[in-house]
C-alpha positions as CSV (number, residue, x, y, z in Angstrom):
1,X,0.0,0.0,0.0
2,X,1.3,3.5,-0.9
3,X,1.3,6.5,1.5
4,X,0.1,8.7,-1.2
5,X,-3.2,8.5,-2.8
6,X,-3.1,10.6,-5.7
7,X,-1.5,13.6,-6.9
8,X,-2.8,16.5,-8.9
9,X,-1.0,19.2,-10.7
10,X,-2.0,22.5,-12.6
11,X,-1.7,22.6,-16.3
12,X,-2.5,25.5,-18.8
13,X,-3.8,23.1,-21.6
14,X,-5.7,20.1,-20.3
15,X,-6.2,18.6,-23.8
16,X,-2.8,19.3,-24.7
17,X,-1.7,17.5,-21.4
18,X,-3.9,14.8,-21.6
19,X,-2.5,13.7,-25.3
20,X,0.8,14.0,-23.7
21,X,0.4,11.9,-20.7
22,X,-1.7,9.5,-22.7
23,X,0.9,9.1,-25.4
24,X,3.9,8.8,-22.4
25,X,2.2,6.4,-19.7
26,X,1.1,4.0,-22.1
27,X,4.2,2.2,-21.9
28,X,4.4,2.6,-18.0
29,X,0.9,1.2,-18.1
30,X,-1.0,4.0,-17.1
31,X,-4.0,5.1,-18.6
32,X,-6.6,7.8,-18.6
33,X,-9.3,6.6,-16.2
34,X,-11.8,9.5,-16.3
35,X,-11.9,13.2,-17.4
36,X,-13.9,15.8,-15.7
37,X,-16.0,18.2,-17.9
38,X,-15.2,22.0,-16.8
39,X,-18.4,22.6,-15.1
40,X,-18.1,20.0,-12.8
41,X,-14.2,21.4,-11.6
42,X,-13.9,23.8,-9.0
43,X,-11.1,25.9,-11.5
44,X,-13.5,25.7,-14.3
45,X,-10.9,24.0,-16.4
46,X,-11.1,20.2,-17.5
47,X,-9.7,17.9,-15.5
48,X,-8.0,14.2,-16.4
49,X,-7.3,11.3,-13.8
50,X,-4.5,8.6,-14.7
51,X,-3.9,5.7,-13.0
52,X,-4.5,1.6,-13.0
53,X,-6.8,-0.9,-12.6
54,X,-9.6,1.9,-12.7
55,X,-8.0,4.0,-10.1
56,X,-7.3,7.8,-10.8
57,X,-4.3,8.4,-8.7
58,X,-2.7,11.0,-10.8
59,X,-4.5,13.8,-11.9
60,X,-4.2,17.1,-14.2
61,X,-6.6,20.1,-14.0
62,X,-6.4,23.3,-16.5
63,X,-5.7,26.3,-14.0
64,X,-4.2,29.6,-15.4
65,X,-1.8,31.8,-13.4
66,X,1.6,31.5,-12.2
67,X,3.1,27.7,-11.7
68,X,6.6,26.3,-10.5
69,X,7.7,23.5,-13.0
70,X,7.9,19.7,-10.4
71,X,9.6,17.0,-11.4
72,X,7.7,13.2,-11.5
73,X,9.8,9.9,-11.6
74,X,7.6,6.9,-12.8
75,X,9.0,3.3,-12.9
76,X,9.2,1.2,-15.7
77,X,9.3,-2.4,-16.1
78,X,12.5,-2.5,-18.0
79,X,14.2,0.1,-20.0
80,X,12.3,-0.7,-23.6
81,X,9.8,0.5,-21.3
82,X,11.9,3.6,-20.3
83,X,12.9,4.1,-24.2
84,X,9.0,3.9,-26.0
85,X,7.9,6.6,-22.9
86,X,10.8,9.3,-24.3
87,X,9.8,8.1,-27.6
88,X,6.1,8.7,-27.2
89,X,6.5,11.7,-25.0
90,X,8.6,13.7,-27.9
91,X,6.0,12.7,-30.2
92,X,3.4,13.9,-28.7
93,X,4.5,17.6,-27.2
94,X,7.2,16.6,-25.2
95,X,11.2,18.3,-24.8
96,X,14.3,16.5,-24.6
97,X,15.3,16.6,-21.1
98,X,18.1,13.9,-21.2
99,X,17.8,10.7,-23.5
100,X,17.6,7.1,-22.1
101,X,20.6,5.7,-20.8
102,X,22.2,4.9,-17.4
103,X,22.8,7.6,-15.1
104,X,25.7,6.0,-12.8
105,X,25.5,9.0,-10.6
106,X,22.6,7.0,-9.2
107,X,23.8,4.2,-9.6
108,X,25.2,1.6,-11.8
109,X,21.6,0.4,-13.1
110,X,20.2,3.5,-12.9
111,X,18.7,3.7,-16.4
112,X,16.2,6.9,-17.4
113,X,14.9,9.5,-19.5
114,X,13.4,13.0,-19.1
115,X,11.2,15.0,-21.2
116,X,9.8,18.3,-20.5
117,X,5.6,18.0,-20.4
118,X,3.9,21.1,-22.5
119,X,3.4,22.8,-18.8
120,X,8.1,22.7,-18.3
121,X,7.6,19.9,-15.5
122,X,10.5,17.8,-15.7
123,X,8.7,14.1,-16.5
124,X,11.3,11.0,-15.8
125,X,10.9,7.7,-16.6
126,X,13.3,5.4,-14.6
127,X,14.2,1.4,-14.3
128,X,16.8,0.1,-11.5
129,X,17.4,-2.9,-12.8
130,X,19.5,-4.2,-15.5
């Protein structure tokens, strides 16, 4: 059982952030579980919950106004798992923020790759095994 429950972050483009995430997860296996229409949010902005086996436990919400860029490691099964995300992510409105490939720094099996998201937030896709 995790300690956290979900997570949700501020975006200025929900649509453009849900393609993204949809595109970038898939290969995590994560998936878009449910989208909120705008009337129904408390910003007024659409809203999109990603997750597994039904459960929302990441979630994105269109907000305007000033944000700090956050940084969000997921783990991947292996690292063709870690290579499709960076694939998918450029693909689909992501930045280059450091191609896969071992980061000894970490540690010897310390294999990852960043994008930026549309919103700047530093997205990482990490396995730590061989």
């Amino acid at each position: 059982m995790s300690i956290i429950n979900h997570i949700e972050l501020p975006v200025g483009d929900a649509e453009a952030s849900r393609r993204f995430y949809d595109a970038a997860l898939e290969p995590l296996g994560l998936s878009l579980v449910v989208s909120i229409d705008p009337a129904r949010t408390a910003s007024g902005g659409a809203r999109h919950g990603f997750g597994q086996d039904g459960y929302p436990s990441l979630w994105f919400h269109e907000e305007t106004g000033n944000r700090l860029p956050v940084h969000i490691a997921f783990t991947a099964g292996d690292r063709e798992a870690v290579d499709a995300f960076h694939k998918k992510a450029l693909a689909n409105g992501g930045s280059d923020n450091g191609a896969p490939g071992v980061r000894e720094r970490y540690h010897p099996n310390y294999y990852a790759a960043y994008v930026l998201d549309p919103d700047g937030n530093n997205i990482e896709a990490v396995c730590q095994t061989e």
